[in-house]
VEXDREN-2710 file (C-alpha; in Angstrom, 1 decimal):
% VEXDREN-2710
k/r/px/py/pz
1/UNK/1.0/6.5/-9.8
2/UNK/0.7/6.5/-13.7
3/UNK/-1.9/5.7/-15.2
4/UNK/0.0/3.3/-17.5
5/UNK/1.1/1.5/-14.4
6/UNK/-2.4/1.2/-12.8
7/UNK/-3.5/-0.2/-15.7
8/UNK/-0.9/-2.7/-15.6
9/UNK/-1.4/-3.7/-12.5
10/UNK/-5.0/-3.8/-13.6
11/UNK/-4.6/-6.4/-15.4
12/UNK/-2.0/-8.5/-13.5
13/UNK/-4.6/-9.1/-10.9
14/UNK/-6.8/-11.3/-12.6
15/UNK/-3.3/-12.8/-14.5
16/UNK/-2.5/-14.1/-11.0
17/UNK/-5.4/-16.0/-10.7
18/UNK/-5.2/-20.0/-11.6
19/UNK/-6.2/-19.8/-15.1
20/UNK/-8.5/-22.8/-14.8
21/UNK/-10.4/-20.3/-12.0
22/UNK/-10.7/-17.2/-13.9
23/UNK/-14.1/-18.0/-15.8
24/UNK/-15.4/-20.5/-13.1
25/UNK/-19.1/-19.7/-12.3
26/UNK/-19.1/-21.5/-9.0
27/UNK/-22.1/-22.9/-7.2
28/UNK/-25.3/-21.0/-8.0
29/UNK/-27.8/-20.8/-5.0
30/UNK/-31.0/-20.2/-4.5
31/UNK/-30.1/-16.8/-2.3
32/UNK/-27.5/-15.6/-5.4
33/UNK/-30.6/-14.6/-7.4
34/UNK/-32.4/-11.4/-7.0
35/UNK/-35.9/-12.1/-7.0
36/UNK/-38.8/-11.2/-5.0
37/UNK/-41.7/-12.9/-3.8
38/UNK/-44.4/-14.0/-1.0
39/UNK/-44.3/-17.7/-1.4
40/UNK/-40.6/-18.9/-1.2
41/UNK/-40.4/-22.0/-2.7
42/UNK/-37.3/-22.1/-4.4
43/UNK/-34.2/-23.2/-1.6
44/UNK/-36.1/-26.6/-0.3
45/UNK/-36.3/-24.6/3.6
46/UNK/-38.6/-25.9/6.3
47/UNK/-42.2/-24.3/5.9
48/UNK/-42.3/-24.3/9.5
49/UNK/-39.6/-22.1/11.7
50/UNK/-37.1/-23.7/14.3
51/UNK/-39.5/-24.0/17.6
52/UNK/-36.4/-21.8/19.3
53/UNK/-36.6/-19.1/16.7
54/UNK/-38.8/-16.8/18.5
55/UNK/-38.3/-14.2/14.8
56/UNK/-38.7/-17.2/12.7
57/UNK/-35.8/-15.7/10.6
58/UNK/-33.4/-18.8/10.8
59/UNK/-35.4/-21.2/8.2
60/UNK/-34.2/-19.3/5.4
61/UNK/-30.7/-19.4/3.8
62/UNK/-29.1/-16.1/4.7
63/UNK/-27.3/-14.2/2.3
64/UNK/-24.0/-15.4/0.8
65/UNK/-23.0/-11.6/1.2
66/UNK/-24.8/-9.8/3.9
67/UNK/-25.5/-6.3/1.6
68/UNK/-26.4/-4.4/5.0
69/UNK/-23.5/-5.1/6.6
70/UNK/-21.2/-5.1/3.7
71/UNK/-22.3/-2.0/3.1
72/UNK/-21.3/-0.7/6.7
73/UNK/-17.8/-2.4/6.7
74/UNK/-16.5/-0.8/3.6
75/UNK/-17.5/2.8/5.2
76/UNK/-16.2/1.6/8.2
77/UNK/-12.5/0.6/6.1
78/UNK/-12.9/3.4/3.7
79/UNK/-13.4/1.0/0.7
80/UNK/-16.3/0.4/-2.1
81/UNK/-18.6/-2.1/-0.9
82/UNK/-17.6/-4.3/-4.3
83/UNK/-13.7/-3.9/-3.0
84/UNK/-15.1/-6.0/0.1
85/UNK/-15.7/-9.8/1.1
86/UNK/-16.9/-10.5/4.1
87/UNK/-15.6/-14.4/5.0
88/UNK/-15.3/-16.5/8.6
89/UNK/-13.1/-14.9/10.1
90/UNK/-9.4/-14.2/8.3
91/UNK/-9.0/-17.4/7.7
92/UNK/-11.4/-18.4/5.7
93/UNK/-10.2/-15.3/2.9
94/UNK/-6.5/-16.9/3.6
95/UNK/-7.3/-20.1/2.4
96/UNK/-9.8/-18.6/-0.7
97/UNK/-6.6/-16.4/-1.8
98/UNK/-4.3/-19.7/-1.8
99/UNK/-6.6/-22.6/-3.2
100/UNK/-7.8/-19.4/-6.2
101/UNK/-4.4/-18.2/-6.8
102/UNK/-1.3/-21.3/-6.8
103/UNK/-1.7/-24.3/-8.5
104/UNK/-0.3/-27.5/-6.3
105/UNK/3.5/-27.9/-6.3
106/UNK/3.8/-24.9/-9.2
107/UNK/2.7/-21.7/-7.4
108/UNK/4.9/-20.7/-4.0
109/UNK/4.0/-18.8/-1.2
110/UNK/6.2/-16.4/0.6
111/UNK/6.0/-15.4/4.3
112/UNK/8.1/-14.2/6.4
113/UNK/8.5/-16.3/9.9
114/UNK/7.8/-16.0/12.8
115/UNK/4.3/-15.1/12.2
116/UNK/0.9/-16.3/12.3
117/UNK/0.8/-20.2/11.3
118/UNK/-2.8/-19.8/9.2
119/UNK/-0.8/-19.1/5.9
120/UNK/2.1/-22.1/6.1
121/UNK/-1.0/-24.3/6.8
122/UNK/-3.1/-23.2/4.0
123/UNK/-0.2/-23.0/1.5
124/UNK/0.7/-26.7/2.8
125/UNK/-2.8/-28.1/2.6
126/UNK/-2.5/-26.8/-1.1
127/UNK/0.2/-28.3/-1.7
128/UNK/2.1/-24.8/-2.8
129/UNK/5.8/-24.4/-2.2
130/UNK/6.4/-22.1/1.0
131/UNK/9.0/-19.9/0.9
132/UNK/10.2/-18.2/3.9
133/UNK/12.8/-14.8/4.4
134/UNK/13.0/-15.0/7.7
135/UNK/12.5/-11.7/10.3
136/UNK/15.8/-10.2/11.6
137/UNK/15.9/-9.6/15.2
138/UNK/17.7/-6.5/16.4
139/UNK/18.4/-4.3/19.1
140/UNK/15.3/-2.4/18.8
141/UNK/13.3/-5.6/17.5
142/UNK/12.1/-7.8/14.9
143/UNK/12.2/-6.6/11.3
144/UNK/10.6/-8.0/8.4
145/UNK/13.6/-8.2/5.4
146/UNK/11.4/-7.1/3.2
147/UNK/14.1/-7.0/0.1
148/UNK/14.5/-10.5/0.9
149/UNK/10.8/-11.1/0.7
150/UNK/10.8/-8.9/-2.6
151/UNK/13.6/-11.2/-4.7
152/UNK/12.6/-14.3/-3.4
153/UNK/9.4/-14.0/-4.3
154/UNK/10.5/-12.7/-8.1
155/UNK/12.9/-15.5/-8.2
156/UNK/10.4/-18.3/-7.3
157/UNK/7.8/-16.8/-9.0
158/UNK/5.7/-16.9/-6.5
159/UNK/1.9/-15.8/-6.3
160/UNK/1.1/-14.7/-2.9
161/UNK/3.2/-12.9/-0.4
162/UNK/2.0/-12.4/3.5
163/UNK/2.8/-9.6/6.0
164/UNK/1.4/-9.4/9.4
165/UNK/1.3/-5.7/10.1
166/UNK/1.6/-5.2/13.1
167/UNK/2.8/-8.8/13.4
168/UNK/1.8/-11.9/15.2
169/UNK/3.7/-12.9/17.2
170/UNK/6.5/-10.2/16.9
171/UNK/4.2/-6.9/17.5
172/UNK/6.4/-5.3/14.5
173/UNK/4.4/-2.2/12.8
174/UNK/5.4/-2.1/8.8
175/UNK/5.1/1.4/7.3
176/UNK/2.7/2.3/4.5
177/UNK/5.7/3.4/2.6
178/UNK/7.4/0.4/2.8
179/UNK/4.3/-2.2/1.7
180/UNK/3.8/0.3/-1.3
181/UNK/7.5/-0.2/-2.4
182/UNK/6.8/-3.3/-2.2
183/UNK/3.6/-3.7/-4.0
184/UNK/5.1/-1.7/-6.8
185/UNK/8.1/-4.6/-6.8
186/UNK/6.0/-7.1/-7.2
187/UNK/3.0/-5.8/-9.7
188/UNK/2.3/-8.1/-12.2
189/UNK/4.1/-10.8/-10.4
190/UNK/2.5/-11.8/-7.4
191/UNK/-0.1/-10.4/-4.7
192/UNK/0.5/-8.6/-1.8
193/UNK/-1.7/-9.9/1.3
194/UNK/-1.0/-7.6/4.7
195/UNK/-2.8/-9.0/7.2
196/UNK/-4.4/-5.9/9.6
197/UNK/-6.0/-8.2/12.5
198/UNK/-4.5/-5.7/14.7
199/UNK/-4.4/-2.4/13.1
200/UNK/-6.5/-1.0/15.6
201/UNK/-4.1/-1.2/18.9
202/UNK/-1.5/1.0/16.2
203/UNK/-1.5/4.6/15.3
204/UNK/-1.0/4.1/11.5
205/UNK/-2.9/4.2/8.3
206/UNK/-4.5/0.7/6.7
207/UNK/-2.6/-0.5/3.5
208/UNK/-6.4/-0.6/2.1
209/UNK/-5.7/2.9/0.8
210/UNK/-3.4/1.4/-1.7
211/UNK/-5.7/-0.9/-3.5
212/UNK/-7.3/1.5/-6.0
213/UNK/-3.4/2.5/-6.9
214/UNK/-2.0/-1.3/-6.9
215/UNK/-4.4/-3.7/-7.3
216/UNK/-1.6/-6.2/-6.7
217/UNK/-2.4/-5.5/-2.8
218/UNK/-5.1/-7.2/-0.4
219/UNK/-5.9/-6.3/3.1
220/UNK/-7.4/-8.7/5.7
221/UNK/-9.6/-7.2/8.1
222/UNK/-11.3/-8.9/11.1
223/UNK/-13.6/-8.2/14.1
224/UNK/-12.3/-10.7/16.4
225/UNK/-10.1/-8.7/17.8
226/UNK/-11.1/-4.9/18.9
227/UNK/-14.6/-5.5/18.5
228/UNK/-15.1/-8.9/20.7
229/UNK/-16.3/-10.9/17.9
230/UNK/-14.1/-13.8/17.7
231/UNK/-17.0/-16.7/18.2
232/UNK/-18.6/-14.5/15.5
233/UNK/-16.5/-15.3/12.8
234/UNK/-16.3/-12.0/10.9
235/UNK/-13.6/-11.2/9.1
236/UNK/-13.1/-9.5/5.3
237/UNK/-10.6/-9.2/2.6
238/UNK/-10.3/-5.8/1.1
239/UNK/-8.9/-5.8/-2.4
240/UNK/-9.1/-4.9/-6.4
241/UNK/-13.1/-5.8/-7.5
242/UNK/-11.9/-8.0/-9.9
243/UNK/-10.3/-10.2/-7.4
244/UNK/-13.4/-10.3/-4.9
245/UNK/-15.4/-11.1/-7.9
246/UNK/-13.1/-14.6/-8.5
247/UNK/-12.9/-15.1/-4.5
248/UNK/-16.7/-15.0/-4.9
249/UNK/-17.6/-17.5/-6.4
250/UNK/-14.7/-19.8/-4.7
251/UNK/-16.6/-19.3/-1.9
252/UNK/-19.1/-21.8/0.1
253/UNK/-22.6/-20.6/-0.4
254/UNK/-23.4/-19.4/2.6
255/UNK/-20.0/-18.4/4.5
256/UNK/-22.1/-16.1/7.0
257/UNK/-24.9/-17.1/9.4
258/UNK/-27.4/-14.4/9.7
259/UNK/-27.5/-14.5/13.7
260/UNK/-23.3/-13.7/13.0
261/UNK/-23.8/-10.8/10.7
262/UNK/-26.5/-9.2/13.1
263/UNK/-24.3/-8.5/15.4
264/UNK/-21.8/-8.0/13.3
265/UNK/-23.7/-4.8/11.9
266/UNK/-24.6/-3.6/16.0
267/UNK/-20.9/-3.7/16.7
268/UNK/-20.1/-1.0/13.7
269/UNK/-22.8/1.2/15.2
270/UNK/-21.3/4.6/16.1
271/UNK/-22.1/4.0/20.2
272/UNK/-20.0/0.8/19.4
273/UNK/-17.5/1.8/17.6
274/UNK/-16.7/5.2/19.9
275/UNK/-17.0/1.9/22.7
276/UNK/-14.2/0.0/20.9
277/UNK/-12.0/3.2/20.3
278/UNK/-12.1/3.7/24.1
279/UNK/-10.9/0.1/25.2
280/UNK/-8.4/0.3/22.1
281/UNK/-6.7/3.3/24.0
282/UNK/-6.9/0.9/27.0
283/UNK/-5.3/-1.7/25.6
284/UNK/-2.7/1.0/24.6
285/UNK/-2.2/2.1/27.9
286/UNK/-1.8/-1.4/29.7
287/UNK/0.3/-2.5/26.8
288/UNK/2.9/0.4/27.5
289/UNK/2.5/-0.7/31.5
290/UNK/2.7/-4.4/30.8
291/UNK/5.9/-3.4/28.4
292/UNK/7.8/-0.9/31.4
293/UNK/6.9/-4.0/34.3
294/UNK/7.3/-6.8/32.7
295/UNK/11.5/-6.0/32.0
296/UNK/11.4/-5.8/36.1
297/UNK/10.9/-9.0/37.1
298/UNK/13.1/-11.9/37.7
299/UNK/13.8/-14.6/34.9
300/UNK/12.6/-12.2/32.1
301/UNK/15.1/-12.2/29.4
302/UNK/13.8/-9.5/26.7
303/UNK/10.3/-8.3/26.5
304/UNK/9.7/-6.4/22.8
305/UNK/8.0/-3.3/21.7
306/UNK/4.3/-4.4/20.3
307/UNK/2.1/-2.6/18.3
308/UNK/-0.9/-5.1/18.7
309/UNK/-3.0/-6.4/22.1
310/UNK/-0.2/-8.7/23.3
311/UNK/3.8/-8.8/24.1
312/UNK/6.4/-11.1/23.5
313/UNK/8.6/-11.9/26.0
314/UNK/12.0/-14.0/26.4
315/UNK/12.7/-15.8/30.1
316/UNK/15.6/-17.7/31.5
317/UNK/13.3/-20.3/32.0
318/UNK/10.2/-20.6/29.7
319/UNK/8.7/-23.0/31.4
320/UNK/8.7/-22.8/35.1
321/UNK/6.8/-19.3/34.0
322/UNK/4.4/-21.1/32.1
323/UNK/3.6/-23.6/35.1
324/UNK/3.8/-21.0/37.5
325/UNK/1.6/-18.9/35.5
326/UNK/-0.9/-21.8/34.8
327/UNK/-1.0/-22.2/38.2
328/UNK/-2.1/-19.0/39.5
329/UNK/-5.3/-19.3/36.3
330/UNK/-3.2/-17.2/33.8
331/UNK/-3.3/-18.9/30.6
332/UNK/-0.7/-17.4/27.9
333/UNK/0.6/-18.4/24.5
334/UNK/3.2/-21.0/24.3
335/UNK/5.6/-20.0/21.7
336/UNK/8.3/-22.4/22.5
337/UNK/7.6/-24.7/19.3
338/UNK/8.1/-22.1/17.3
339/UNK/11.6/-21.8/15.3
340/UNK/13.7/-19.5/16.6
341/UNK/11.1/-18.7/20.1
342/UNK/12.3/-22.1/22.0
343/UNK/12.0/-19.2/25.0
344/UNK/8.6/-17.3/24.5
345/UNK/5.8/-16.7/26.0
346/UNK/3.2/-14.2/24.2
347/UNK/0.7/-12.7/26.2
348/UNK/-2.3/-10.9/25.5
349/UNK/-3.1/-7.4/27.0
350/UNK/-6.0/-7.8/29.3
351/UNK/-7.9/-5.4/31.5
352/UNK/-5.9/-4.2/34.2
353/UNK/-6.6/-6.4/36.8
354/UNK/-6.0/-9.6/34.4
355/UNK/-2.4/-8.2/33.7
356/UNK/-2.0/-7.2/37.4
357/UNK/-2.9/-11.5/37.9
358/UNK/0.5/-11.9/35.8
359/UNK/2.6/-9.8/37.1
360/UNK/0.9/-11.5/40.8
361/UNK/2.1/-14.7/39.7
362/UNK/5.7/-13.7/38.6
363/UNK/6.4/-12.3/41.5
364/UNK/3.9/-13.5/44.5
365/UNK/5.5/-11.0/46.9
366/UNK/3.9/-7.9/44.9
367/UNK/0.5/-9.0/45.5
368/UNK/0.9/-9.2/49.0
369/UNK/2.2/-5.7/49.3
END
């Protein structure tokens, strides 16, 4: 890129921002200052530790930004620990980006459905517009009409657009190429947000390695997923310093409980993380099984092509599968409220004997062979 356009887009991302937002100092606490002692008297904590807290480390406030860990996620996602915020889960950074970026009933949101339900419900507890360029289906899947995504969004003026790459509920994988077209469409006019909670189960590169070219772009990055951390809570948003920096002091105090981020930081250990790569080529492996099976048996209508830890699937009838499945202990993802998905199930990619229970309950004659 130029660097004429990087600078441009330098700037934009702070122009985004809700103006009344881009100076505020947020809540100061007594853990945001760096200050060292032996006597802490400064954060009104219980002299005395909890009589469960064998360490005695849980009477203090933790940090609102664990530095350790930080530290060790950016390496991990090939960022700068200041291009990092470590939040509760996704969620938390989705609903930081909308309340920090569109003013109520002035600023829309673009997505593009069906897809994970966490932005419509943040842009609606905003109160921003939602704008929506629905997916195509096709023979060979769902696509995300990007273009369509691209002029709404400069036509609305909107501030935020989401992708789910690879989507949720769809399984669609969006190239690199693609979201940097995009990004470069809509620099200076609104942020890009791809959402990577499943990045891991794909064979493709993370739109993080676009942020230092197009601030414009955010990635949102979890461990809830591959790493087994969903009761955890950690998630982070990767983007442009500038932008953490406003997200920052948005933020509650102490978004991260220390217990949280210690195991947070184990699970990035290299004996974890060479764990993790092994069951993510498991998951790959039962997901291609789960995908060649699943077409076979009666009442399935369409399964697709997924490049996450789960597979949407069609039926005749939706719901004697769901009862049937229920039945036998299996508990899916009822899509059926979903627009568009009044006959889907999605299911998640367990270990082989968990997917072996579903294909058992689809077809009871199989598990009796």
């Amino acid at each position: 890129m130029s660097a004429p356009f990087a600078a441009q887009t330098k700037a934009g991302v702070i122009d985004l921002v809700r103006e009344d937002l881009r100076a505020f100092a947020g809540y100061s606490s007594a853990r945001s200052h760096n200050v060292e002692g032996r006597v802490w008297l400064n954060a009104n904590e219980s002299p005395w530790s909890n009589p469960t807290d064998d360490a005695g480390a849980l009477r203090r406030y933790p940090q609102p930004q664990p530095e350790a860990l930080r530290a060790r996620l950016a390496e991990v996602y090939g960022v700068r620990p200041e291009q990092l915020m470590i939040g509760r889960g996704s969620d938390e950074a989705i609903d930081l980006l909308v309340r920090a970026l569109c003013r109520a009933e002035h600023d829309p949101v673009v997505i593009a459905p069906p897809v994970f339900g966490m932005y419509a419900v943040c842009a609606r507890l905003q109160g921003a517009p939602l704008v929506e360029a629905p997916m195509r289906e096709r023979p060979d899947g769902w696509m995300t009409d990007l273009a369509a995504m691209r002029d709404l969004a400069i036509a609305r003026r909107a501030k935020i657009v989401f992708l789910c790459s690879p989507g949720n509920p769809t399984g669609e994988l969006i190239t690199l190429a693609a979201i940097r077209a995009l990004a470069q469409a809509l620099a200076g006019r609104a942020l890009l947000v791809v959402d990577e909670a499943y990045i891991e189960y794909a064979d493709t590169p993370s739109a993080s390695s676009l942020i230092d070219d197009y601030p414009n772009v955010a990635v949102l990055r979890t461990l809830s997923k591959l790493h087994a951390l969903a009761g955890a809570r950690i998630g982070c948003l990767l983007a442009d310093p500038a932008l953490i920096d406003v997200l920052r002091r948005c933020q509650a105090p102490y978004p991260v409980p220390q217990p949280c981020a210690d195991l947070a930081f184990r699970a990035l250990e290299p004996a974890a993380l060479a764990e993790a790569a092994v069951r993510a080529a498991t998951i790959r492996a039962e997901r291609e099984r789960m995908l060649a099976r699943l077409p076979q048996l009666d009442g399935v209508r369409r399964v697709y092509a997924s490049a996450g830890n789960f597979l949407l699937a069609r039926f005749d009838d939706a719901e004697t599968v769901y009862r049937r499945l229920l039945a036998a202990g299996v508990v899916v993802r009822d899509m059926r409220a979903t627009a568009g998905l009044g006959d889907a199930l999605r299911i998640t990619i367990g270990m082989p004997d968990e997917n072996d229970a579903v294909f058992a309950a689809l077809r009871p004659e199989e598990a009796a062979a």
